[in-house]
C-alpha positions as CSV (number, residue, x, y, z in Angstrom):
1,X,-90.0,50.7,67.4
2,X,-91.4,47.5,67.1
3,X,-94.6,46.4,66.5
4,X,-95.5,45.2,69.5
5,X,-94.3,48.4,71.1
6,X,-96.0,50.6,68.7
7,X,-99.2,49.0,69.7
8,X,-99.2,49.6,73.5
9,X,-98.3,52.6,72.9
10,X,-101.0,53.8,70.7
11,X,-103.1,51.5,72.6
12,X,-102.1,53.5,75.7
13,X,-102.9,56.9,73.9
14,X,-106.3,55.7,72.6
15,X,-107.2,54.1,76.2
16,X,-106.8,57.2,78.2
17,X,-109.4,59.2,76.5
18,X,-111.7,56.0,77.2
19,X,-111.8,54.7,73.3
20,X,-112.1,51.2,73.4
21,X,-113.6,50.8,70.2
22,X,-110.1,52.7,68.7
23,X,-108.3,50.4,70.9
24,X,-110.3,47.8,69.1
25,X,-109.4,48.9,65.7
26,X,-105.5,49.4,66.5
27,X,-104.8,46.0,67.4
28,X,-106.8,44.7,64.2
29,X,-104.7,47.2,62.0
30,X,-101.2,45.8,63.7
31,X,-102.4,41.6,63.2
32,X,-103.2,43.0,59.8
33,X,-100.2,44.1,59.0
34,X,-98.4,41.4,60.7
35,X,-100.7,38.6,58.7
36,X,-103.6,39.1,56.3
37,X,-104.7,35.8,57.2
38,X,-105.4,36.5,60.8
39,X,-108.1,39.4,60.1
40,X,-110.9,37.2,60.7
41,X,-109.2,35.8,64.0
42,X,-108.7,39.6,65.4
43,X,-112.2,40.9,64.4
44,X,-113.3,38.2,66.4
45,X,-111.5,38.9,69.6
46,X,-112.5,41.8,69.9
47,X,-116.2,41.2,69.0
48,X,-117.6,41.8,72.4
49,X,-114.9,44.3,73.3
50,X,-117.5,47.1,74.4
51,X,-118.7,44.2,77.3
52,X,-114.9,43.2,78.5
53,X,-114.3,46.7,79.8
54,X,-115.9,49.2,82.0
55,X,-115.8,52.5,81.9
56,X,-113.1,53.7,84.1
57,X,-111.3,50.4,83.3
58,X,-107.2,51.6,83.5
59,X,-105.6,52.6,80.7
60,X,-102.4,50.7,81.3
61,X,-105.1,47.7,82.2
62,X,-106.8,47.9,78.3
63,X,-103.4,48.4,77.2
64,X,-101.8,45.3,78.8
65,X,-104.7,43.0,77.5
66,X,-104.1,44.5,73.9
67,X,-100.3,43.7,73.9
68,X,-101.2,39.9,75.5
69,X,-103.4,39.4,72.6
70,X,-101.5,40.3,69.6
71,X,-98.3,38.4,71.6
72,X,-101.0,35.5,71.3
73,X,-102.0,35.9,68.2
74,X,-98.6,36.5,66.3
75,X,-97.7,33.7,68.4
76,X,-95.1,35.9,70.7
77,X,-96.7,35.0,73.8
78,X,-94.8,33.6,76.6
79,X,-94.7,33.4,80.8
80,X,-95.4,36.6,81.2
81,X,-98.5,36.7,79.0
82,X,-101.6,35.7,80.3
83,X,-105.4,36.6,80.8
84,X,-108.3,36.0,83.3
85,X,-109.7,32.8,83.3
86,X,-112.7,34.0,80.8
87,X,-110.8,35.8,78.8
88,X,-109.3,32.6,78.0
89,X,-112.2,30.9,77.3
90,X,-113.1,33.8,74.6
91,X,-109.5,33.3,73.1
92,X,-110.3,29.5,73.0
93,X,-113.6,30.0,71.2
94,X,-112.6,32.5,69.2
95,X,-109.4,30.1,68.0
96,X,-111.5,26.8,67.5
97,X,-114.6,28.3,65.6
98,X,-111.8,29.6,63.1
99,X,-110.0,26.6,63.1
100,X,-109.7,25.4,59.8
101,X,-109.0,29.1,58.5
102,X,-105.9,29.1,60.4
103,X,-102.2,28.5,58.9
104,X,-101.7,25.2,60.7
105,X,-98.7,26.1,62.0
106,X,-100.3,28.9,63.9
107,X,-103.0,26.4,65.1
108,X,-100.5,24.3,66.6
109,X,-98.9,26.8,68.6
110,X,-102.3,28.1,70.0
111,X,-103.5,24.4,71.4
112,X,-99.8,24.3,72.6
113,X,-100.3,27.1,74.3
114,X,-103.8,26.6,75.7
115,X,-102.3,22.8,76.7
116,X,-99.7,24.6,78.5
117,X,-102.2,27.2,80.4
118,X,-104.7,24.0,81.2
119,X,-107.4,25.5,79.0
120,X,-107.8,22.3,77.1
């Protein structure tokens, strides 16, 4: 199974008994694991994660927006990725107040990306 795979699905577990915070904690564990470097980026992604969903919010929904965001982050995303319109404002803050932390390669495909979605 690959990574990305493994995720949703243990996203997808954790999300039905209405765990966000574990859902939280499993997509730090995979960027982890797929690069050190990116902790900081990850921990703050999910820094307001509590606020982004509601109780009752779908599992497959929390699951969905997991898998977009470690496809972002491990720089895997592609057309048919995407977020709302604020959740791409958090992804952009959260990317450009860790700027200079960032493997430069990395930060080049996240402006490319944002360039491409009309963020910036």
């Amino acid at each position: 199974m690959k990574p990305l795979e493994k995720l949703y699905s243990d996203v997808l577990r954790e999300a039905r008994h209405a765990d966000v915070n574990a859902c939280a904690r499993l997509f730090v564990s995979a960027v982890v694991s797929y690069d050190r470097t990116l902790e900081d980026l990850a921990n703050d992604l999910i820094s307001d994660i509590e606020t982004r969903f509601s109780h009752g919010t779908e599992a497959q929904t929390i699951a969905d927006y997991f898998a977009n965001l470690y496809s972002f982050v491990t720089a895997q995303f592609d057309s048919s990725c995407d977020f709302t319109e604020a959740d791409w404002q958090n992804v952009y803050a959260s990317v450009t107040a860790l700027e200079e932390e960032l493997p430069i390669e990395l930060l080049q495909t996240y402006l490319s990306v944002f360039l491409e979605r009309g963020i910036i």
